[in-house]
C-alpha positions as CSV (number, residue, x, y, z in Angstrom):
1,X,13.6,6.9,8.8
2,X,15.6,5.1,5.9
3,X,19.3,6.1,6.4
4,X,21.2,6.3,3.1
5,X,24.0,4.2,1.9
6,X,26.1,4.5,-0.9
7,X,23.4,5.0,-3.8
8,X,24.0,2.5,-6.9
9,X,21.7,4.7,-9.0
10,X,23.0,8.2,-9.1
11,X,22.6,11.0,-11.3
12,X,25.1,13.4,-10.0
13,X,27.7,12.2,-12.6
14,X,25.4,13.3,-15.3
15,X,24.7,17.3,-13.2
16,X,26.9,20.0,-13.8
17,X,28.5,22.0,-11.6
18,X,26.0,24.7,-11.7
19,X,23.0,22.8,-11.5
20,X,24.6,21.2,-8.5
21,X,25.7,24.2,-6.9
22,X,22.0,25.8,-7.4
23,X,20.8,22.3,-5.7
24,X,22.6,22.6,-2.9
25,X,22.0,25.9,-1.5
26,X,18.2,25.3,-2.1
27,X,18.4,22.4,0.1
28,X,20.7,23.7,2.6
29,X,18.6,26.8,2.5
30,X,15.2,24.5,3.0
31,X,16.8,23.3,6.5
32,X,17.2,26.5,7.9
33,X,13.4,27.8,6.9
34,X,12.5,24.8,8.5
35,X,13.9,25.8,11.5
36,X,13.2,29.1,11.5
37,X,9.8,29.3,13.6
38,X,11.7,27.8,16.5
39,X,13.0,29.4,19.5
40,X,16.7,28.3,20.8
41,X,15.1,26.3,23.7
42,X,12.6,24.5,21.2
43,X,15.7,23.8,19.2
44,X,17.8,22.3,22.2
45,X,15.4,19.8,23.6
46,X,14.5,16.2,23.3
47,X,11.3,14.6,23.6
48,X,11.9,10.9,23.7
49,X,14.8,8.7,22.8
50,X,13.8,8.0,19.1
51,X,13.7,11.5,18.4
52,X,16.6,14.7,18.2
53,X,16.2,18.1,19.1
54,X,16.5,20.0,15.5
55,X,19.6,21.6,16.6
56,X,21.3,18.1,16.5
57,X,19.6,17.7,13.0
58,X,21.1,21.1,11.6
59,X,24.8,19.6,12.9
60,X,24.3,16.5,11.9
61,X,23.8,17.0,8.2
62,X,26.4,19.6,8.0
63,X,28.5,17.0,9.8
64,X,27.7,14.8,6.7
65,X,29.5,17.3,4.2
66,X,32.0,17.8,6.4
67,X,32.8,13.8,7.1
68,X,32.6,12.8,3.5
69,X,33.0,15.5,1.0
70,X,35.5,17.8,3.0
71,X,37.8,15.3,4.6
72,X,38.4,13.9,0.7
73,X,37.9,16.6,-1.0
74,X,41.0,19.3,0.5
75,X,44.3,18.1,0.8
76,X,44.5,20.6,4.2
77,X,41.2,19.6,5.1
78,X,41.2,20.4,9.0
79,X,37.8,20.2,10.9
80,X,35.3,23.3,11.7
81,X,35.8,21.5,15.5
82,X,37.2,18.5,16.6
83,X,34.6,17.8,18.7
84,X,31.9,18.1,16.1
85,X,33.3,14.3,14.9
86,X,32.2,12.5,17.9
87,X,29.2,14.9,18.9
88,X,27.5,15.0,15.7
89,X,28.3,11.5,14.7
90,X,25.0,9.4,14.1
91,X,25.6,5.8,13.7
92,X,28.5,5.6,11.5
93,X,30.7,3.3,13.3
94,X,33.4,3.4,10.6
95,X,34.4,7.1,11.3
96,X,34.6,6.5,15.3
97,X,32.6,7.0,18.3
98,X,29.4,8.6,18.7
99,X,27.5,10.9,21.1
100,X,24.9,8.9,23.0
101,X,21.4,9.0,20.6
102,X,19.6,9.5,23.8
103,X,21.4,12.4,25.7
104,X,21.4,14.6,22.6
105,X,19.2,16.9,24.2
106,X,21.4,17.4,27.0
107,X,23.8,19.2,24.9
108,X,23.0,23.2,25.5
109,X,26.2,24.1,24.3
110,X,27.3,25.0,21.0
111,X,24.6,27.1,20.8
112,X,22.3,27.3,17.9
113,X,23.8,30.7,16.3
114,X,27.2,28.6,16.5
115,X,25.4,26.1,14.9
116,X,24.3,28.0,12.1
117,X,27.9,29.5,12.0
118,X,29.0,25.8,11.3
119,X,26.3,25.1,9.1
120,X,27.4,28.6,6.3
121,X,31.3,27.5,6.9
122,X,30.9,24.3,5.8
123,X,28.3,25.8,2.6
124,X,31.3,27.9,2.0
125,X,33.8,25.3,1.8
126,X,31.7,22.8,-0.2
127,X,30.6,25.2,-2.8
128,X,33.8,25.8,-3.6
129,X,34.9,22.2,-4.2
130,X,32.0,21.1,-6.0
131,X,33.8,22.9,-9.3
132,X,36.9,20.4,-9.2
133,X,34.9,17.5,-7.5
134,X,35.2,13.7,-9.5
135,X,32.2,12.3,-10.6
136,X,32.0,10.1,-7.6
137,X,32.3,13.2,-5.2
138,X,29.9,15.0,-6.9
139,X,27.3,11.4,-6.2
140,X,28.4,11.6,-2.5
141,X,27.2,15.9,-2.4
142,X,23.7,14.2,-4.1
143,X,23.5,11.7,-1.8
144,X,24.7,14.1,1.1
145,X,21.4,16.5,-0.1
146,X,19.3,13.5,0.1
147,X,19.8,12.5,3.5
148,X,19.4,16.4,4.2
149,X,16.1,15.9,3.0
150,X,15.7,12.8,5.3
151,X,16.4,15.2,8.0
152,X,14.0,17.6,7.2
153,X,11.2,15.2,7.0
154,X,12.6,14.1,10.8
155,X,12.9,17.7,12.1
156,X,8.9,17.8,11.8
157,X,8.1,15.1,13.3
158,X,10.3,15.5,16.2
159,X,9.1,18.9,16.7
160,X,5.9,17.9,16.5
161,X,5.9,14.8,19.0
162,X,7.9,17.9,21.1
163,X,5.4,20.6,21.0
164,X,3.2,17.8,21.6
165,X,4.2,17.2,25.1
166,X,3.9,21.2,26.1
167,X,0.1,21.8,27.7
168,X,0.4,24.9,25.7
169,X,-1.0,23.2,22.9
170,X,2.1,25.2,20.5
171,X,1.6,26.0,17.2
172,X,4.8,25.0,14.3
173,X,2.9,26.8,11.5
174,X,-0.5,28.5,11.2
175,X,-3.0,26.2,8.8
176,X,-3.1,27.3,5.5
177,X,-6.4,29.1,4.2
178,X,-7.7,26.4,2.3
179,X,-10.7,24.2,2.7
180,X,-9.8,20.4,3.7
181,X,-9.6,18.0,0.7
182,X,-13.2,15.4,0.8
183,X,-12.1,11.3,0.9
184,X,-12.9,9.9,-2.5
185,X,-15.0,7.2,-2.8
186,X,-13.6,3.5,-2.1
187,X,-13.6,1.1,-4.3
188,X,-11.5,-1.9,-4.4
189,X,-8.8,-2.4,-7.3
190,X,-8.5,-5.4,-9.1
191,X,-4.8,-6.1,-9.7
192,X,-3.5,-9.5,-11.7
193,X,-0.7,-10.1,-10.2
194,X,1.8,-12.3,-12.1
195,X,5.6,-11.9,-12.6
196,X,6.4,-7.9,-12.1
197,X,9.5,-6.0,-11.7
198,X,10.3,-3.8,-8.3
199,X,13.1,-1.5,-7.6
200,X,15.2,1.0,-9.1
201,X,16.6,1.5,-12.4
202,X,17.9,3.7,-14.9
203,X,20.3,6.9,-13.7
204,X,17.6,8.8,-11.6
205,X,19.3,8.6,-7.7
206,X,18.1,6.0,-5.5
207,X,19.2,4.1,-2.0
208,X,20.8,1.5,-2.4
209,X,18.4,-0.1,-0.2
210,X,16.2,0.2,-3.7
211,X,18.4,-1.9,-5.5
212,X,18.5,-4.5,-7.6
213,X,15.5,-4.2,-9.5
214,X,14.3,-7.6,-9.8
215,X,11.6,-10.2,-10.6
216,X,8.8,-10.7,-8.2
217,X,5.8,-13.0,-8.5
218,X,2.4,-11.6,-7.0
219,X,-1.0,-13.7,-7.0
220,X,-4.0,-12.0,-8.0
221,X,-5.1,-9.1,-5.4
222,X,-7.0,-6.4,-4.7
223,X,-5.6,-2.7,-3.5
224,X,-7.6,-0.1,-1.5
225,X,-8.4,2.8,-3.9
226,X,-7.4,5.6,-1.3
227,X,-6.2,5.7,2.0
228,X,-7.9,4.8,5.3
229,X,-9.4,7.9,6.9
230,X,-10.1,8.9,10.4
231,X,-13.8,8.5,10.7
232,X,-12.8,5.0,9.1
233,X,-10.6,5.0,12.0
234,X,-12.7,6.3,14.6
235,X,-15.1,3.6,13.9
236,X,-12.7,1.0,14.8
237,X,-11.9,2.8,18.3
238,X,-15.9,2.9,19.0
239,X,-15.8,-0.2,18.2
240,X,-13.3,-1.8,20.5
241,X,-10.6,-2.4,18.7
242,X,-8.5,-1.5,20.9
243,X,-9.8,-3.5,23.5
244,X,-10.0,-6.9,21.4
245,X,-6.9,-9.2,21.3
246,X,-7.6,-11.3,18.4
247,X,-7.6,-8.4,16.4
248,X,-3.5,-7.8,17.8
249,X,-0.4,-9.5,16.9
250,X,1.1,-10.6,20.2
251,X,3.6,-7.8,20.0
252,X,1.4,-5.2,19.7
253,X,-1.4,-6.4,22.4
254,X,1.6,-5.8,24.7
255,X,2.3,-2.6,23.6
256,X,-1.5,-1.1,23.7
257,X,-1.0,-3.2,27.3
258,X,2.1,-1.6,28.2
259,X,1.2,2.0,26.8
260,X,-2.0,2.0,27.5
261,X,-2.7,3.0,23.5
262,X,-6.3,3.8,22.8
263,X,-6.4,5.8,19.9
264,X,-4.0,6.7,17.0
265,X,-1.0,9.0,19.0
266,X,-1.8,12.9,19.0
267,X,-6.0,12.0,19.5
268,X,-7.5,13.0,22.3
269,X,-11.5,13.0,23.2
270,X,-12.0,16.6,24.9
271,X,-15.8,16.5,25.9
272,X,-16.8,13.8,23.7
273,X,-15.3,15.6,20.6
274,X,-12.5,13.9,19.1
275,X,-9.5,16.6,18.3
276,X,-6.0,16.1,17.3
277,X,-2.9,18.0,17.6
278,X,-1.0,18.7,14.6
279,X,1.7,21.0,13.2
280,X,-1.2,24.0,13.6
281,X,-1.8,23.4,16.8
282,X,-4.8,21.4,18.4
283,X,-7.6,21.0,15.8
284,X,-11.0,19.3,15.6
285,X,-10.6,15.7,13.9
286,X,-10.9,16.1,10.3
287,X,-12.8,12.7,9.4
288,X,-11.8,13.3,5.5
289,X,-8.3,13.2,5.8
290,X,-6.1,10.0,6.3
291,X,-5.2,8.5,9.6
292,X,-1.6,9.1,11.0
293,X,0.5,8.1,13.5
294,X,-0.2,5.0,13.8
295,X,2.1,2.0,14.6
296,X,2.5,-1.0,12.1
297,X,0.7,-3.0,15.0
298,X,-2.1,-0.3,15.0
299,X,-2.5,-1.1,10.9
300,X,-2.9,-4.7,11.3
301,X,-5.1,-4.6,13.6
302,X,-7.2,-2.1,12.1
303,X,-6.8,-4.5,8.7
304,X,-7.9,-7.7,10.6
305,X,-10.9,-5.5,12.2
306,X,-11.8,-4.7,8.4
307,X,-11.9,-8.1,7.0
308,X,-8.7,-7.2,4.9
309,X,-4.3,-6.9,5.4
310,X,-1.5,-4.9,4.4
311,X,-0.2,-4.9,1.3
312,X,3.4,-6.3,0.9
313,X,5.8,-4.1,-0.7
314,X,6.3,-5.6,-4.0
315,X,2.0,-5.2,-4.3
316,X,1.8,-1.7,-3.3
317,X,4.8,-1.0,-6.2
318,X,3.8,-2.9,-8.5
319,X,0.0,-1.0,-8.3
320,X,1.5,2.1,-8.0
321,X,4.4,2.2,-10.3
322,X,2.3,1.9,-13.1
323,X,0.1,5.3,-12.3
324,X,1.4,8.7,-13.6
325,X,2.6,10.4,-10.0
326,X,3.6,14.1,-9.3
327,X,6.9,14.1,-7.4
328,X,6.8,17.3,-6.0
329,X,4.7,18.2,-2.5
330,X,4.7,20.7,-0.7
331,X,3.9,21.0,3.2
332,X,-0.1,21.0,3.4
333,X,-2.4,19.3,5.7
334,X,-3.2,15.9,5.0
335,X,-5.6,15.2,2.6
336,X,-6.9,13.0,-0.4
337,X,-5.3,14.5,-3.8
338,X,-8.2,13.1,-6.3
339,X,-10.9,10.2,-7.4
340,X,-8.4,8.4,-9.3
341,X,-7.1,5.2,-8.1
342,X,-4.3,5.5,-5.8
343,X,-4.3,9.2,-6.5
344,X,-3.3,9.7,-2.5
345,X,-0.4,7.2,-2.8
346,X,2.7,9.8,-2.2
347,X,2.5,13.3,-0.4
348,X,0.1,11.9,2.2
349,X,1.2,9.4,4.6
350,X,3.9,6.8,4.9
351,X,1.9,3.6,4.4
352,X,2.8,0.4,6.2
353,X,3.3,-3.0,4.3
354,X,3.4,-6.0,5.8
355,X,6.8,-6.9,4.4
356,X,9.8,-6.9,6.5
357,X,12.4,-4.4,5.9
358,X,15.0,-7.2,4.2
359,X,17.5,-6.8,1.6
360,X,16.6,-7.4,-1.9
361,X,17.8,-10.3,-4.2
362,X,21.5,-9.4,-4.9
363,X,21.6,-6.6,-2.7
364,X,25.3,-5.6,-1.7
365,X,25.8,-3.1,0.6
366,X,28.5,-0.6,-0.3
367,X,32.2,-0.8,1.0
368,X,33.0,1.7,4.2
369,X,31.4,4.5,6.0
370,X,29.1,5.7,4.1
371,X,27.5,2.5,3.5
372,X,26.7,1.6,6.6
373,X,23.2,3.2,6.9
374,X,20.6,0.5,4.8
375,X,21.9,-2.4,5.1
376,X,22.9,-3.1,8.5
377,X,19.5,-2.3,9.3
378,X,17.8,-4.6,7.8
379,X,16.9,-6.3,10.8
380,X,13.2,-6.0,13.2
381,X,12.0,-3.5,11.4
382,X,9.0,-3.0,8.9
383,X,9.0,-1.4,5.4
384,X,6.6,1.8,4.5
385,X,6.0,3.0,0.8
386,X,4.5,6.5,-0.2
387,X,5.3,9.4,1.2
388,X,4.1,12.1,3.8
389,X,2.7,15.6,3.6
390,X,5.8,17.0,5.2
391,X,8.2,14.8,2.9
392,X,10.4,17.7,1.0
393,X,9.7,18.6,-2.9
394,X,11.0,16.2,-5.4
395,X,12.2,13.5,-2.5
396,X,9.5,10.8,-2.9
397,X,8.9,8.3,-5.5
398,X,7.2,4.9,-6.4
399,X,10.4,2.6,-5.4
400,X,11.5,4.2,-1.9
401,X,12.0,2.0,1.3
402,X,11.1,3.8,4.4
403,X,11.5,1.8,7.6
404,X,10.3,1.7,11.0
405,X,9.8,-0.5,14.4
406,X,6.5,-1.9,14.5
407,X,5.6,-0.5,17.6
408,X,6.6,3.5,16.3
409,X,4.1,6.3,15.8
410,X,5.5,9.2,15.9
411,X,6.4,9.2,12.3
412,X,3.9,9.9,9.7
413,X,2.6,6.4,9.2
414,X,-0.7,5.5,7.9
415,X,-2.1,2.4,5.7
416,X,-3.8,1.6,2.7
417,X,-6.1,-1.8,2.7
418,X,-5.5,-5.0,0.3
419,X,-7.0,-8.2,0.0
420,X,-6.8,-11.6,-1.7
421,X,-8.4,-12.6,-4.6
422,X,-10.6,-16.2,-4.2
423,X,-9.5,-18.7,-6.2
C-alpha cells in the first residue's frame, strides 16, 4: 500500500478548525468499527510477513499523531510510552529504530484494551491542538487521517488473508442482503491518445507521489470497458494458463513454480465447484463480479492469454479522468457499478498497470521524516490505479498511485484489459 509523504497538494490550510475536528473523530472512529468484530487473539496475530496483526495497525496510526503532530505541537510534549517510539515505528528511519515488520505478531503485550487506551489519549490530546495548530500542522493532521485511511484499507485485507488460514472458514462480516451486481457488456474503447496531462492539481489533498502534474504523450489505444471477471478468469485456468510459460514473465513462471499458484489466491475447487473465501466467509464463485487477488504476474499473463496488455498508468488516467466518478464507496461485495464505460473503475478493485512505480517528472520528495514514505520506494515495485471495495469513503480518486511487488496477492488487485491501435 502507497505510504504517504509530505502531500504538495493539501487542503487542510483552507479547513477550519471545526470541519477538521468533525473529520478526525469520524476517521478515528472508522478504525475502531473496523475492528470491532474482532476478538483480542484475531487482533494479536500475524499471518505472513507482508501483513500486521490489526492491533499493530490501531498503534501504528495513533503513533503517527503522536510522532508528528504531538511532539511539535506541545511545548511539554512527553510520550503516552516510551516504548511505543520504537514498537510502533513503521519504516521511518528518520525518527529511530523500528520493531522488526516480521515479529509484530509476536507482541501479546500491550494488550488491545491498552491499545484502545492509547488510541482515545492521543484523540484527546490532538483535538485539543487542532484549535491553535499552523496551517502546515493542520496539513500534517489531513495527511495523518489519510494514511489512517491507508490502514484501514490494510486491516481488511490482513484480516482477511488471516481468517483465511483458519479451517474454520471465519466469517469478518455477514454478506449484505442484496442481489450480486450482473458484468456489463464488453466492448473495447477507442481512446486518441496524443499529448495529455496526469497527476494532481489544484488544492484538493494528494501524495506527493501524485505530483507534478505533467505532460504525457500516449499513441492511440484501446481500454477495456469494465473489469475482467472471474468466469473470464476461470476460463484462463481451464485453459492452462497456468500451466503455459510463454504466457509468464520469467519472474512470475518462478513464482507459480515456487508457489505452486493455480488459481487467483483465496479459490479453491471443492468437488468440482469453484468457491472462494471472502470477507463473508466461504462462498460459491460469483462469475459476475471482478477477479481479485491476483499478482501483477497473474495480470500479464492472463493479458498475453487474451491477445491484449496492461494499460500503463498515464492510459488508464488519461481514460478515466475524463469520466464523471463518485468518490464515495462504501464496503460491499465486489461488483460492476453500471453499463457505462469504465463505470467499475474505482470502488472495485485495485487494477494493475504495466508501469513501474517511478517518480514523476520533477518529482521531489519532501525534506525529513515524514517524507520518507513515497519516494524512497520507488524502486521493484508496480503501480495500481482505481480503487477497491473495501477502500474507505471519500479516499479514492482518478490520480492515486497504489503500489505493489509483482509477485503480491493478497491485496485487492485485479486488472482491466488495453490494446494497441494498428497503424
Amino acid at each position: 500500500m502507497a505510504t504517504p509523504a509530505r502531500q504538495l497538494q493539501s487542503d487542510a490550510a483552507g479547513r477550519d478548525a471545526a470541519t477538521l475536528r468533525e473529520r478526525f473523530r469520524e476517521v478515528r472512529a472508522a478504525s475502531e468499527a473496523l475492528a470491532a468484530p474482532l476478538s483480542a487473539e484475531d487482533a494479536c496475530v500475524q499471518s505472513m510477513a507482508d501483513a500486521s496483526p490489526a492491533k499493530w495497525h490501531l498503534a501504528h496510526v495513533t503513533w503517527f499523531f503522536e510522532t508528528f503532530v504531538l511532539e511539535a505541537a506541545e511545548a511539554d510534549f512527553r510520550p503516552h510510552h516510551p516504548a511505543y517510539r520504537e514498537l510502533y515505528n513503521s519504516y521511518y528511519n528518520g525518527i529511530g529504530r523500528q520493531y522488526p515488520r516480521p515479529r509484530r505478531g509476536l507482541v501479546t503485550r500491550p494488550a488491545l484494551d491498552e491499545v484502545h487506551d492509547y488510541r482515545h489519549a492521543v484523540d484527546a490530546r490532538v483535538l485539543d491542538v487542532i484549535d491553535r495548530a499552523s496551517p502546515d500542522l493542520l496539513a500534517t493532521i489531513e495527511l495523518g487521517l489519510h494514511h489512517e485511511q491507508q490502514h484501514q484499507e490494510l486491516l481488511l485485507m490482513d484480516i482477511k488473508h488471516l481468517f483465511s488460514c483458519n479451517p474454520l472458514d471465519p466469517v469478518y462480516a455477514e454478506r449484505p442482503a442484496a442481489p450480486p451486481a450482473r458484468a456489463s457488456a464488453f466492448h473495447w474503447q477507442d481512446l486518441d491518445g496524443g499529448l495529455v496531462e496526469v497527476g494532481a492539481s489544484g488544492d484538493a489533498f494528494a501524495f506527493d507521489n501524485e505530483t507534478p502534474r505533467h505532460r504525457s504523450w500516449l499513441e492511440p489505444y484501446q481500454l477495456a470497458s469494465r473489469l475482467v471477471t472471474n468466469g473470464e478468469y476461470l476460463e484462463f485456468v481451464r485453459d492452462g494458463g497456468y500451466r503455459e510459460p510463454l504466457l509468464w514473465l520469467a519472474d512470475g513462471w518462478s513464482a507459480v513454480a515456487a508457489e505452486n499458484w493455480h488459481a487467483p489466491l483465496y479459490w479453491r475447487e471443492i468437488d468440482g465447484e469453484w468457491v472462494e473465501f471472502t470477507l463473508h466467509g466461504l462462498v460459491p464463485l460469483d462469475r459476475d463480479a471482478p477477479v481479485i487477488h491476483v499478482s501483477h504476474f497473474e495480470a500479464d499473463a492472463y493479458a498475453q492469454w487474451a491477445g491484449a496488455r496492461l494499460p500503463s498508468e498515464q492510459e488508464w488516467e488519461a481514460a478515466i479522468a475524463h469520466e464523471t466518478l463518485a468518490t464515495s464507496f462504501a464496503l460491499h461485495p465486489a461488483g460492476t457499478t453500471g453499463d457505462a464505460p469504465f463505470a467499475d473503475a474505482l470502488g472495485q478493485v485495485w487494477q494493475w498497470t504495466r508501469s513501474a512505480y517511478l517518480p514523476y517528472p520533477g518529482f521531489n520528495p519532501a525534506g525529513g521524516a515524514v517524507g520518507e514514505y513515497n519516494g524512497k520506494f520507488m524502486s521493484n515495485q508496480m503501480t495500481l490505479r482505481g480503487s477497491a471495495c473495501i477502500t474507505p469513503p471519500g479516499h479514492a480518486r482518478a490520480t492515486y498511485r497504489n503500489f505493489f511487488y509483482p509477485h503480491q496477492r493478497w491485496a485487492y488487485c485485479g486488472l482491466r484489459l488495453a490494446r494497441d491501435v494498428a497503424a
